[in-house]
C-alpha positions, -999 to +999 in steps of 0.1 A: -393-443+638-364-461+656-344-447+689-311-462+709-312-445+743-282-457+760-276-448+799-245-448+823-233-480+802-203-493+815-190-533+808-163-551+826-144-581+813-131-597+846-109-565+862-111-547+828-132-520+821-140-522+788-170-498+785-165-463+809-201-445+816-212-445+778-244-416+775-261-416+739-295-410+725-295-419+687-325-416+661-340-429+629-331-409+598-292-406+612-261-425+603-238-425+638-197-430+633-178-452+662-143-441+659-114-454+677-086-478+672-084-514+681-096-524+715-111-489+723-150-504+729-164-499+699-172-534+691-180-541+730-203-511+724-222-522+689-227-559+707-244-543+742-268-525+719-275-556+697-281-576+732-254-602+721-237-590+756-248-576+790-236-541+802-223-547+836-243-512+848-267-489+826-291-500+804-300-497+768-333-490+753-341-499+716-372-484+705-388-481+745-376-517+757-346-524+776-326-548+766-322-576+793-355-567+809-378-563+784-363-581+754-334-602+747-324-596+711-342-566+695-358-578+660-358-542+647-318-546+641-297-562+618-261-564+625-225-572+610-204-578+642-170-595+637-173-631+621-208-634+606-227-666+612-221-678+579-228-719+568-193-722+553-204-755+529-234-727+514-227-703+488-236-673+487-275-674+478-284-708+502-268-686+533-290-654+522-322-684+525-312-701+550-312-668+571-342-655+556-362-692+567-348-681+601-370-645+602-400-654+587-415-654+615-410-614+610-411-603+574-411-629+546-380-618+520-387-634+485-364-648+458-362-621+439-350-597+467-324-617+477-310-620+440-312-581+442-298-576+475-268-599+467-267-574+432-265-544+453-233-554+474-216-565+442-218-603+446-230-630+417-261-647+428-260-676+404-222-680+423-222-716+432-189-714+450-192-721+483-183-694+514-158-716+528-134-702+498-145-666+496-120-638+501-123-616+526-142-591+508-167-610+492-170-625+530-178-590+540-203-577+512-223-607+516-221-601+558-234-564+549-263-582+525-274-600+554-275-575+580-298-555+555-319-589+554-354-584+556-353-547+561-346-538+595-351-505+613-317-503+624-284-513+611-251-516+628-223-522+609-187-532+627-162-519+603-180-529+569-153-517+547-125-539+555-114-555+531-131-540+502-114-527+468-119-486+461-154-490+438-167-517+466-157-490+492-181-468+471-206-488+465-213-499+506-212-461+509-240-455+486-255-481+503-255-469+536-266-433+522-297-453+511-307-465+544-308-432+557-329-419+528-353-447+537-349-432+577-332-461+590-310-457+623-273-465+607-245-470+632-210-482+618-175-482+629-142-482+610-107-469+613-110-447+585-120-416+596-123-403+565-147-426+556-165-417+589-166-384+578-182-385+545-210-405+553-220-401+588-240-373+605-222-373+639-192-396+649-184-407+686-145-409+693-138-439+719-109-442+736-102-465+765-139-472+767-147-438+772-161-412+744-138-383+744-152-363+715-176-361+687-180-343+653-213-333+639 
């Protein structure tokens, strides 16, 4: 059982506020929407939670510690932020083992479960072309294989169907339907609310840093 509690958030670039007195308590089991258009915090947001930046005020607690205080960079979550660490002269399957080697300290992900999580998202893993000349989507299935890496509790995904033709749209939803059944904490972001909609349990609406709605 996994829980975000996030309290009187708020992040500043400079003289910018970013991030405006952000309140949320989320839970294993759920998948949670961020909705907003470009530059609305939803990114800013998904990267305070994952510890990759401070909150200028409020703190965040994932799974009882707070982040900053207690722990850096919580191991219970695997993320797709933006531009995913990816070694551009690896293909596919090397970057998948290569990130693996880096967790072991945590949970040890064999051969075989890499081939099948590569499978799932719709990407060869006998592939030998290297990332550097992926397209965008096979950049972005293979981002969303590694954030589900080694099974973490929670999973944040920052907009994971750019990109993506209509069945791969399909398929990443059935994906992140499964996590849920397996009572994972799923947050992801896109600007397809639509898409929000059919696979999300409640959706926060960000604007301006602020969340002015929500739909259950």
């Amino acid at each position: 059982m996994s829980e975000i509690i996030i309290k009187n958030v708020s992040k500043r670039y400079n003289k910018q506020l970013v991030l405006d007195n952000i309140n949320m308590e989320l839970t294993s089991g759920h998948i949670y929407g961020f909705a907003g258009i470009n530059g609305s915090g939803k990114t800013v947001l998904m990267k305070c939670i994952c510890g990759l930046t401070m909150p200028t005020s409020g703190s965040i607690y994932v799974d009882g510690k707070q982040i900053g205080k207690d722990i850096d960079f919580p191991e219970s979550i695997g993320a797709l932020i933006e531009t995913p660490g990816f070694i551009e002269y690896y293909n596919a399957m090397d970057n998948m083992r290569n990130d693996s080697f880096d967790k072991s300290i945590k949970k040890i992900t064999t051969e075989e479960q890499i081939i099948a999580l590569l499978e799932k998202v719709g990407l060869n893993p006998n592939e030998k072309k290297k990332v550097k000349k992926y397209s965008l989507g096979m950049r972005q299935k293979l981002g969303i294989a590694m954030a589900i890496l080694d099974d973490p509790n929670i999973i944040i995904l920052d907009e994971p169907f750019n990109a993506l033709d209509k069945k791969s749209v399909s398929n990443v939803k059935d994906i992140i339907l499964g996590l849920k059944a397996d009572n994972k904490l799923v947050i992801l972001s896109s600007h397809d609310g639509v898409l929000l909609e059919e696979v999300t349990d409640k959706i926060y609406e960000i604007e301006e840093g602020k969340i002015v709605g929500g739909k259950n």
